[in-house]
C-alpha positions in Angstrom: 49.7 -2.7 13.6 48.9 1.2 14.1 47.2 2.9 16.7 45.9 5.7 17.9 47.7 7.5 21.0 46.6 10.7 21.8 43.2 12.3 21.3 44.4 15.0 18.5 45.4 12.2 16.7 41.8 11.1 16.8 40.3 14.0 16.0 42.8 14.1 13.2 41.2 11.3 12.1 37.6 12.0 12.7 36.9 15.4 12.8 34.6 17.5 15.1 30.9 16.6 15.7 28.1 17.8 14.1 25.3 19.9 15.4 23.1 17.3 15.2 25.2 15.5 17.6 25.7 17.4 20.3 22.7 20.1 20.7 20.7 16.9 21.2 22.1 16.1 24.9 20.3 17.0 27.7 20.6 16.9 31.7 17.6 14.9 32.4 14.9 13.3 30.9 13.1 15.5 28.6 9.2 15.6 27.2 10.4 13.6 24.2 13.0 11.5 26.0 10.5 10.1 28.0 8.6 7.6 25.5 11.5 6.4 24.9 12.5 5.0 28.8 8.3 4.6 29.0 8.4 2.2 26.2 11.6 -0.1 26.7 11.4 -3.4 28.2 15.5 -3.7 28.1 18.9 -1.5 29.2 22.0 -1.8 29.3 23.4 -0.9 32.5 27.3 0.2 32.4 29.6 0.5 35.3 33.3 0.9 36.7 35.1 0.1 39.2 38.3 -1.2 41.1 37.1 -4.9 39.9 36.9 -3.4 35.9 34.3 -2.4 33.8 30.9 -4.5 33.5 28.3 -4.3 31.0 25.1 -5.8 32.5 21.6 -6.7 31.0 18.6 -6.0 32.2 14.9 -7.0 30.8 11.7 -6.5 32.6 8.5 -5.2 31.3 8.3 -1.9 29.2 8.7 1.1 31.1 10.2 -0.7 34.3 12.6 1.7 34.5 10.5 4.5 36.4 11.3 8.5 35.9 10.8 9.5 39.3 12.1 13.0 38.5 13.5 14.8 35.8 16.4 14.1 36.6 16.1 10.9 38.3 15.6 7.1 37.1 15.2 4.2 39.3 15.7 0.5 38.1 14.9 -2.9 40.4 17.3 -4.8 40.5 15.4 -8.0 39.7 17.0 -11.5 40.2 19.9 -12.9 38.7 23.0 -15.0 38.9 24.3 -12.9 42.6 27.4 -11.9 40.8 26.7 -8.3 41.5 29.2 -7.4 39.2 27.5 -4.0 38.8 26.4 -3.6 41.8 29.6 -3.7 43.5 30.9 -1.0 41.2 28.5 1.0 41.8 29.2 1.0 45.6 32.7 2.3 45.2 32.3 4.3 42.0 28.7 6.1 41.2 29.6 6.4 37.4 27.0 4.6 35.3 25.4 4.4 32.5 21.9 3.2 30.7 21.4 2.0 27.0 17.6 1.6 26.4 16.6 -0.5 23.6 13.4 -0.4 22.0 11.8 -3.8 19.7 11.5 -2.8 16.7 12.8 1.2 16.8 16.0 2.1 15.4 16.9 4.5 17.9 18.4 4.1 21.2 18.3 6.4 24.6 21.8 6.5 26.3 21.8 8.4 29.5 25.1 8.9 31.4 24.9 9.8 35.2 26.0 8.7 38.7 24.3 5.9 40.7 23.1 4.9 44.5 21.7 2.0 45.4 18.8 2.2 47.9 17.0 -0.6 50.0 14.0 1.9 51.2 10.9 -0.5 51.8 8.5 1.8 50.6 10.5 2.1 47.4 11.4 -1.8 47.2 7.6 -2.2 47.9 6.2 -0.3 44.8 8.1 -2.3 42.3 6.7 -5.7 43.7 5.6 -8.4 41.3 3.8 -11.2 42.5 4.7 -10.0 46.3 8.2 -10.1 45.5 9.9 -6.8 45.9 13.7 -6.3 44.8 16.3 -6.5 47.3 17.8 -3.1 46.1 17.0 -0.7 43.7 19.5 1.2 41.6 19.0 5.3 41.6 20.2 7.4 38.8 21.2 10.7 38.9 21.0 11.8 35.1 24.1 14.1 33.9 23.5 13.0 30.6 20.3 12.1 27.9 20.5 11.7 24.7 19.5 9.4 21.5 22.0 7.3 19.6 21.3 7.0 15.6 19.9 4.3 14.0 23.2 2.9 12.1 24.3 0.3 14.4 20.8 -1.4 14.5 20.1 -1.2 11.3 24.0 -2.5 10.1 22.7 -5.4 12.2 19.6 -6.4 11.1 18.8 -6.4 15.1 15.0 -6.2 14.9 14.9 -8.5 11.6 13.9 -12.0 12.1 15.0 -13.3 8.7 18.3 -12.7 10.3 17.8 -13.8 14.2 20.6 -16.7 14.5 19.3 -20.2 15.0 19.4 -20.9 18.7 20.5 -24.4 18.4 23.6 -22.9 16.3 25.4 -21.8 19.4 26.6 -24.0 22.5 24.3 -24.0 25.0 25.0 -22.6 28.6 25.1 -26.1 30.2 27.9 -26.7 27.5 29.9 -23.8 28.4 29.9 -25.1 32.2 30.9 -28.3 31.5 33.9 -27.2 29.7 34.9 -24.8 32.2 34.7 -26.6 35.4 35.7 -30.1 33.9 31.9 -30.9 33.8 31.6 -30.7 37.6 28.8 -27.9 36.7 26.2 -27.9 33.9 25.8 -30.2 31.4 22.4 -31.9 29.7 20.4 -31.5 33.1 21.2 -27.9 33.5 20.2 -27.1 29.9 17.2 -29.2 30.5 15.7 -27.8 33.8 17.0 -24.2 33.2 13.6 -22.9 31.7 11.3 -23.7 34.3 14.0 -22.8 37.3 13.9 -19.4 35.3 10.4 -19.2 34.8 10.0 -19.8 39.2 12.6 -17.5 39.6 11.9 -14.3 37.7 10.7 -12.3 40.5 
């Protein structure tokens, strides 16, 4: 097997960039980069750190990701699984990034940037639903906006339901724990009460 080993090599391989591809970066969040973050109810959050790289989703309702600047995003950090994979990377290394995803729209909003996390009360407050502030907020300093083409989502049918994968198809999570802790966790009753744990627990 052959691989590539130095970056002239790649660029042997693939050439420079287009115009098209790199006059469309910005440094923050421009007049026609905003619908984008405005209308997406989904990101990918990106991190690094001593502990690896993580690749973390996160859902909420459209446009939960606020532009408090410019130059500035803030996302709650809603509940989860208190891994805090992310979160602990971000602690000790501020590099992250944010893939938006929009239903039904080919193109996606990556922006690159450097990250705090903030517990300020007044900030925690605003993003309450149903009383239920988050418990830290994740602050994005933008270095980089820009839109990814269409390619990858349409090569993958994402947005096309006569191709969405049969649920029942996969193994379910409460399989998955079984096997891995020698069914000491998950199983049938896991799978069975997960959605309405979820449902009390989205806030």
């Amino acid at each position: 097997m052959s691989f590539i080993e130095t970056i002239a090599d790649l660029e042997a391989l693939y050439g420079s960039p287009n115009a098209a591809s790199t006059v469309k970066v910005a440094d923050h969040v421009t007049a026609l980069y905003r619908p984008f973050v405005e209308a997406s109810p989904f990101v990918a959050l990106a991190t690094s750190g001593p502990e690896g790289l993580d690749c973390s989703p996160r859902g909420d309702q459209p446009g939960f990701v606020r532009i408090e600047a410019p130059n500035r995003l803030v996302m709650p950090d809603r509940r989860g699984n208190n891994r805090c994979d992310s979160l602990r990377n971000i602690v000790v290394d501020p590099r992250a990034a944010f893939l938006f995803l929009i239903p039904g729209s080919g193109t996606c909003l990556r922006v690159n940037g450097r990250a705090r996390l903030s517990i300020d009360a007044d900030l925690l407050a605003s993003f309450a639903v149903e009383g239920k502030p988050p418990r830290c907020a994740i602050v994005l300093e933008t270095q980089a906006v820009y839109f990814q083409c269409a390619r990858a989502i349409v090569r993958s049918h994402l947005w096309d339901a006569a191709h969405h994968v049969d649920p029942a198809s996969l193994p379910t999570p409460g399989q998955i724990l079984a096997a891995m802790s020698d069914h000491q966790e998950g199983g049938e009753t896991y799978d069975r009460q997960w959605p309405a744990r979820a449902q009390a627990s989205l806030w």
